[in-house]
Every structure is written in structure tokens, then in C-alpha cells.
matplotlib code that plots the C-alpha trace (Angstrom):
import matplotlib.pyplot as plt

x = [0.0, 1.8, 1.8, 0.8, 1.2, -1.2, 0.2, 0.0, -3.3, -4.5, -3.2, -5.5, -8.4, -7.0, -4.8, -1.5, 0.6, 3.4, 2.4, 6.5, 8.9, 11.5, 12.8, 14.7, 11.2, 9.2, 11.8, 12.1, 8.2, 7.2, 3.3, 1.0, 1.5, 2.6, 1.5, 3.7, 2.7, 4.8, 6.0, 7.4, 9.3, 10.6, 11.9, 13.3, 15.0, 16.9, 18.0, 21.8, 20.1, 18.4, 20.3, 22.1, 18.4, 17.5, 20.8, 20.1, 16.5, 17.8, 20.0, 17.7, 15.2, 18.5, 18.8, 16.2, 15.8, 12.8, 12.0, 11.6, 7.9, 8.8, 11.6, 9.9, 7.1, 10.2, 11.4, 8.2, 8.2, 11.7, 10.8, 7.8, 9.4, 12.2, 9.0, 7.4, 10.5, 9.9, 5.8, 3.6, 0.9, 0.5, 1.9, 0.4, 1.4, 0.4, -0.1, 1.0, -1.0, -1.7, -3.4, -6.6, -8.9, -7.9, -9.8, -8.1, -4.3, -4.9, -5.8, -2.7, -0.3, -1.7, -1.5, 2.0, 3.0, 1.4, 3.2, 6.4, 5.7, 4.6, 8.1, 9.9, 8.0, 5.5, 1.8, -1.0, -2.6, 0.7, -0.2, -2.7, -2.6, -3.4, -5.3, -6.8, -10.9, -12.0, -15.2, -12.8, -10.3, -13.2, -14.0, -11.1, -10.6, -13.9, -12.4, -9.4, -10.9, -13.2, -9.7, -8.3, -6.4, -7.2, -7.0, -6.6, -8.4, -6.5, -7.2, -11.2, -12.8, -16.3, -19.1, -19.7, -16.7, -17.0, -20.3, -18.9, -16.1, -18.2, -20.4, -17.5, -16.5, -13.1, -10.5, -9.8, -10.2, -8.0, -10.2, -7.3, -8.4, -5.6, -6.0, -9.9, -8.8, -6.3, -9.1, -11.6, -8.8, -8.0, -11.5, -12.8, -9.4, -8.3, -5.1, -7.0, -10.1, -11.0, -10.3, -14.2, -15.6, -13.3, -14.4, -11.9, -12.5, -16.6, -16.0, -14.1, -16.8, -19.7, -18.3, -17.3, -20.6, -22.4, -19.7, -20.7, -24.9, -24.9, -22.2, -20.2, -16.6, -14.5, -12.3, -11.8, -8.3, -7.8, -5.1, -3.2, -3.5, -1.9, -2.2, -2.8, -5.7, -7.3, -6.1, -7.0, -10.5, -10.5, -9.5, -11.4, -11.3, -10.4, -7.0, -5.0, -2.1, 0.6, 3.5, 7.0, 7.0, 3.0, 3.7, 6.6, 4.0, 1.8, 4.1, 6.0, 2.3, 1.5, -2.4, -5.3, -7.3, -11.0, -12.1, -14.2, -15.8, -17.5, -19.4, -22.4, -23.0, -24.8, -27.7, -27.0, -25.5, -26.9, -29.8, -27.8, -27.5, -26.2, -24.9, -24.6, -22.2, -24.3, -25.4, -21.8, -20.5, -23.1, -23.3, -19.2, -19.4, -21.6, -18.5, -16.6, -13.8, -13.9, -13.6, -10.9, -8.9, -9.3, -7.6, -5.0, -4.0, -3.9, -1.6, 1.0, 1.4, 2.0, 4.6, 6.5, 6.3, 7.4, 10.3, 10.8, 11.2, 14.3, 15.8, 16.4, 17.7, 20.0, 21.4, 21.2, 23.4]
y = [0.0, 3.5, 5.9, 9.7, 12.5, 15.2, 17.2, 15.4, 14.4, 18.5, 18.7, 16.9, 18.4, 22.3, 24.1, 25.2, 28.6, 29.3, 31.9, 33.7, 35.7, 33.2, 31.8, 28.7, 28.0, 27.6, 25.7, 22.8, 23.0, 23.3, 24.9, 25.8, 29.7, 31.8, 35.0, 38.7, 41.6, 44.3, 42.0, 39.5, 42.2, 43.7, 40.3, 39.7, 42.4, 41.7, 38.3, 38.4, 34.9, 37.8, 40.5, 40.2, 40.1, 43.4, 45.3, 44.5, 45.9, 49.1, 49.5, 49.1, 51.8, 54.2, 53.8, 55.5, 57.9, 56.0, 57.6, 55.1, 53.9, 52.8, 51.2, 49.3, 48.7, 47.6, 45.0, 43.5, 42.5, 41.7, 39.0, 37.9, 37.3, 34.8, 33.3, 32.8, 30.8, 28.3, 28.3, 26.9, 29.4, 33.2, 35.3, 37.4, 41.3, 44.2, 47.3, 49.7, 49.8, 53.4, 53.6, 51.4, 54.4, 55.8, 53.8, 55.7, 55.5, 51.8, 51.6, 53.9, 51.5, 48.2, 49.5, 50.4, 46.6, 45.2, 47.4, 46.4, 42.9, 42.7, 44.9, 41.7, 39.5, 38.3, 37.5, 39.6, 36.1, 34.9, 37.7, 38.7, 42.4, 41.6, 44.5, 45.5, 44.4, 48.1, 49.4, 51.6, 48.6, 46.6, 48.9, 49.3, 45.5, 45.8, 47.8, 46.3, 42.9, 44.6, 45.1, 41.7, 42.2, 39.6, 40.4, 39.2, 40.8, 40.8, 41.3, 39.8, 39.6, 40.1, 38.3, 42.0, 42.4, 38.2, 39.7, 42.9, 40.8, 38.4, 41.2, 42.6, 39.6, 39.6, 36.7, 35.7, 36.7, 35.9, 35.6, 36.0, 32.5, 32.9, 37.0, 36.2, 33.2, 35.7, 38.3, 36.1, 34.1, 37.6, 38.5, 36.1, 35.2, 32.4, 30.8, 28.3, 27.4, 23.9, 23.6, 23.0, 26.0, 28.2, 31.7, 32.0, 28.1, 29.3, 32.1, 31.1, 27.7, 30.1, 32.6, 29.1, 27.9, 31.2, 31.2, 27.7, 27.9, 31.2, 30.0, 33.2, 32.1, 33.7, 31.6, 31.3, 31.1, 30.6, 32.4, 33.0, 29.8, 29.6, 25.8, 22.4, 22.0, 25.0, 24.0, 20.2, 21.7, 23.6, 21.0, 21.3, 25.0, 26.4, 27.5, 28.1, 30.1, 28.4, 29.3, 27.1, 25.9, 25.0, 23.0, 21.3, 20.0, 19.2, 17.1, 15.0, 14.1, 10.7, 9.8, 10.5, 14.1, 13.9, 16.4, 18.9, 21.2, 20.8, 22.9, 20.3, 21.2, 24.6, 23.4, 25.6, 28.3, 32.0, 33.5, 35.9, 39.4, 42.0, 45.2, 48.7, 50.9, 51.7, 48.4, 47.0, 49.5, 49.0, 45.3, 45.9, 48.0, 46.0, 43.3, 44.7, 42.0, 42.9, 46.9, 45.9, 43.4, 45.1, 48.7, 47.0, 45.2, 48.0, 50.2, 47.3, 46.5, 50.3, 50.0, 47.1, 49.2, 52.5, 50.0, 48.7, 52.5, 52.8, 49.5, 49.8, 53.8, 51.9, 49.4, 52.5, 54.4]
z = [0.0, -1.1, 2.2, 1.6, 3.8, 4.8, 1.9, -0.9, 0.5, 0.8, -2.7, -4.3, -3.5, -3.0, -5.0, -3.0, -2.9, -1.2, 1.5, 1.3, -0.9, -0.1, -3.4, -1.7, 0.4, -2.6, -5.1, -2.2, -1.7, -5.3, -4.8, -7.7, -7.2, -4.4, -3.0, -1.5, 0.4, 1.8, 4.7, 2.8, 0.3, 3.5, 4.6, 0.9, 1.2, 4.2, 3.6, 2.4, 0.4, -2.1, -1.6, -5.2, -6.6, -4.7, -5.7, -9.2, -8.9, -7.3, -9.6, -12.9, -11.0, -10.4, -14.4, -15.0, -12.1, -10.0, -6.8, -3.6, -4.4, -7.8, -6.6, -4.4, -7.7, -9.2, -6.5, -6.3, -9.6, -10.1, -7.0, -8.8, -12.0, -10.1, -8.2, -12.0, -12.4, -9.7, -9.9, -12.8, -11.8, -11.0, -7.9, -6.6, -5.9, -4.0, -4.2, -1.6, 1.2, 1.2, -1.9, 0.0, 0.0, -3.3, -6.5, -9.0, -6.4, -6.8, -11.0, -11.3, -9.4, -10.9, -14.2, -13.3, -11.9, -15.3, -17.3, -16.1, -15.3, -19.2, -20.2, -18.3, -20.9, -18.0, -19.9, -17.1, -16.9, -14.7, -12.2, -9.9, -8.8, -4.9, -3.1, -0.2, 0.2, 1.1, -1.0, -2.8, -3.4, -4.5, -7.3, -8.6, -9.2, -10.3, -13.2, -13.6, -14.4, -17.2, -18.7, -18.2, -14.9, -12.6, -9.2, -5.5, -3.1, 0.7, 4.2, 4.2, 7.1, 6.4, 5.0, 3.3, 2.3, 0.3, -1.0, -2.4, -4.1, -5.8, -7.4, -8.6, -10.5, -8.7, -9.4, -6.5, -2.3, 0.5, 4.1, 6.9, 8.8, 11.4, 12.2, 13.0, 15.2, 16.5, 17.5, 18.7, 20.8, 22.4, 23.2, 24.6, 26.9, 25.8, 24.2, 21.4, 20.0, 18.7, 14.7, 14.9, 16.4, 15.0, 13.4, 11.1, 9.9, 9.8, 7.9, 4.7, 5.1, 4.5, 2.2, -0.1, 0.5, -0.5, -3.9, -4.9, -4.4, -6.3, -9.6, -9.0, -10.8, -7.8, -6.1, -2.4, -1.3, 3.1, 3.9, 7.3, 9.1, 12.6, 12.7, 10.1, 12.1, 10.3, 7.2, 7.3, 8.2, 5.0, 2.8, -0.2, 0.0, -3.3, -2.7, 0.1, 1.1, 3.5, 5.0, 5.0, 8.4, 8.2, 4.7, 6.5, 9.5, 6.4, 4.5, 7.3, 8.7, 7.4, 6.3, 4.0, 4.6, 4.0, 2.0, 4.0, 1.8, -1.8, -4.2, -4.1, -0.4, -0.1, 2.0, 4.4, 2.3, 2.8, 0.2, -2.6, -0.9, -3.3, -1.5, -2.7, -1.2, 1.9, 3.1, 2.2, 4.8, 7.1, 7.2, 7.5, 10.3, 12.0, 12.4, 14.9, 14.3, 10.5, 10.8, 13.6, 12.0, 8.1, 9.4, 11.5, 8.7, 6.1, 9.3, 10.0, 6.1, 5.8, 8.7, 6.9, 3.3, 5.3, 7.0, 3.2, 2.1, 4.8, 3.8, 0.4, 0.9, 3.2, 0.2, -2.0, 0.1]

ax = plt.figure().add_subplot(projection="3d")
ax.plot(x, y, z, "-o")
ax.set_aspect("equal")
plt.show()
């Protein structure tokens, strides 16, 4: 009888990506894409492992007089193109932080990571332009999928905020499983909750469920586990993004995973609830875990793009 581990076994009924910009990580664990954000361009940059790759960047943005921000446009995709190398699928990158508020901020900087990911002889359908769920984010994926961009939409915490994606015929959304396991843990006092009563586990279930009962083509992809026990329970899920060490635990666990979620069971799946801008933000706001978790997110990847800025002046220097 051929043993499998929990892995190979998750594998077959999810599509993997490599939650890390760390080329080594995800040439030894071979996923179907992988996904950055500002954190793990700031990490990039300081690992002497990359720091050839990130000198050569700088110095191709120097060329042609780039300030810091499109240096750092430049290093992202200079990091996705050596991902592109190592990944069958797409990876994913984002657009700064800052520009969460701003529709037209955020079409001006996407356009600006196609253009040069398509100058590097990268096809757009390789790359998913990865930004923030906020209404104004939302729209402008909205837009940039009318014009063939496909797009990844981040920090999800909301059933609203699921809705509001799928109407706007996004690619792809990311719910943050582990940061609503994170709140939840800290209010209500404790150190763990059961895989099984889980809120982050019971959010991307019904947002997957909603998805499947109504046909809408965007896919769910669980991001920010804190434990296989989150993921296992997820199995079936679309996609989902993992990090080294949780793909590690993954692969040297022996066994078969059942597969927990499929699109034939909606039973229990939520009636279709379209929102316009005012309910959307109401029915946001009325998730205090949500309104927390999305503007804590959108501050600490500002923090790590802000600590990015300072790094790279550094190796500039």
C-alpha cells in the first residue's frame, strides 16, 4: 500500500501557494503559485540569500531615475518574476498599502505593476494584482478585471466584504483565517479554540458555500493559518495560502485528509445578498472583528512598506 502524507493528500483536492517571498522556500516545496505583500518584500529584502536580486532591482530603477515607491514597484516584480521561475501558476502582488482608500491611487499602481511585469515578458494572466478588500479597493478590481487584470483581493474579514467581491466579479479573495482566530482568541481570553468552532474556519466555510450555491466564478483562497488544524478543516477550500514551516508540519504528517468542503454542499448556504455601497458598509461596520482586523491590517502593512522605504535607501546608500 503506497503511504501519503497530509500534503499530498490536501493537494488533491486544493490548489496550493506558497504563502513567502522566499525563493529557496518555494523551489524545495514546489506549490502551484505563491503569494507577497509588503512584509514579505521587506523580509526579501533583508536576507543576504536575495540581496544580489535586490541590488540589481535598485540599480535598474537608479537607471532610469525611479523615486523610492517605484523602486519598491520595481522589487516586487523583479521578486515575482524569479517566483514565475519556480511556480507553474500566477503570484500574486500588491499594491501599496496606502493607496486602500484611493480607487483611482490603486488603477494607477496596478497598471503600473502590469506594465512592467509585461516589459519583463510576464503575460498579465501569470499575475494577480493583490489588493486591499476596502469598497474603494473593491471597485477598482472591479475595473481592472473589465480590462483583463485579474485580481486578488487581501485582508477579508467580512461576510460584506466576500459579497462585495463576488459582485464585482473579482479573481480571486484571500479571508485572513488565522487573524480572525487571532481576534476572537483575544476576546474572549483564551489561548485556542478547537479547529471545529473556529471563526476564522466558519468564515471562509460560508463565504465558499455562499460562492458555490450562487455559480459566482470567484475563487476562495484561506489564507493566514496559525495551525494544520485550520487548514485540514479547509481541505477542499479552493485555494490556500501556507506558509514554510505549516507546509513542513503538512508534508511529514503521514495519512489521508477527507475532503471537508465541496461545491455540491450549499444546504446551508446564505440566500444571494447583493450590497450597494451603503449596506456593504453597514453590514461591515456591523463586524466589529472585521472593521478591527481590516484597518489593523492595512496600518501594520503600511509599517513594513514604510520599513521597506528605509531598507532599500540603506542598500542605495
Amino acid at each position: 500500500m503506497t503511504m501519503t502524507d497530509h500534503l499530498t493528500s490536501l493537494k488533491r483536492f486544493s490548489t496550493i501557494v506558497a504563502d513567502t517571498g522566499d525563493l529557496a522556500s518555494i523551489a524545495r516545496l514546489k506549490p502551484q503559485d505563491a503569494t507577497t505583500n509588503p512584509s514579505l518584500l521587506l523580509k526579501a529584502a533583508r536576507d543576504a540569500k536575495t540581496r544580489e536580486l535586490v541590488t540589481a532591482s535598485l540599480a535598474r530603477s537608479a537607471a532610469r531615475g525611479d523615486d523610492t515607491a517605484l523602486a519598491i514597484e520595481q522589487l516586487a516584480v523583479d521578486i515575482g518574476c524569479e517566483i514565475l521561475k519556480l511556480v507553474p501558476g500566477r503570484v500574486s502582488t500588491e499594491v501599496d498599502p496606502r493607496a486602500s482608500f484611493d480607487t483611482a491611487e490603486t488603477l494607477r499602481r496596478a497598471h503600473r505593476l502590469i506594465e512592467r511585469y509585461e516589459a519583463a515578458g510576464i503575460g498579465r494572466e501569470r499575475v494577480l494584482i493583490k489588493v486591499a478588500s476596502t469598497w474603494e479597493g473593491i471597485r477598482a478590481a472591479e475595473q481592472l478585471e473589465r480590462e483583463g487584470v485579474h485580481c486578488n483581493l487581501t485582508l477579508l474579514f467580512s461576510f460584506a466584504q466576500a459579497v462585495a467581491c463576488a459582485d464585482a466579479g473579482v479573481t480571486l479573495i484571500s479571508p485572513f483565517v488565522g487573524r480572525i482566530y487571532d481576534w476572537y482568541c483575544k476576546e474572549r481570553g483564551v489561548a485556542d479554540i478547537a479547529a471545529d468552532a473556529d471563526p476564522g474556519v466558519a468564515s471562509v466555510t460560508r463565504i465558499y458555500r455562499y460562492y458555490k450555491r450562487h455559480g459566482y466564478a470567484t475563487e476562495v483562497m484561506g489564507a493566514s493559518f496559525r495551525k494544520v488544524e485550520q487548514i485540514e478543516r479547509l481541505t477542499g477550500c479552493d485555494l490556500m495560502t501556507i506558509s514554510p514551516d505549516l507546509l513542513d508540519k503538512l508534508a511529514s504528517t503521514p495519512g489521508e485528509l477527507e475532503r471537508v468542503l465541496r461545491p455540491d454542499d450549499v444546504a446551508s448556504a446564505d440566500a444571494r445578498q447583493p450590497l450597494d455601497e451603503a449596506s456593504y458598509r453597514w453590514r461591515h461596520n456591523e463586524d466589529a472583528m472585521a472593521v478591527e482586523k481590516l484597518a489593523d491590517g492595512i496600518r501594520k502593512f503600511d509599517v513594513d512598506a514604510r520599513a521597506l522605504e528605509r531598507e532599500l535607501a540603506t542598500i542605495r546608500a
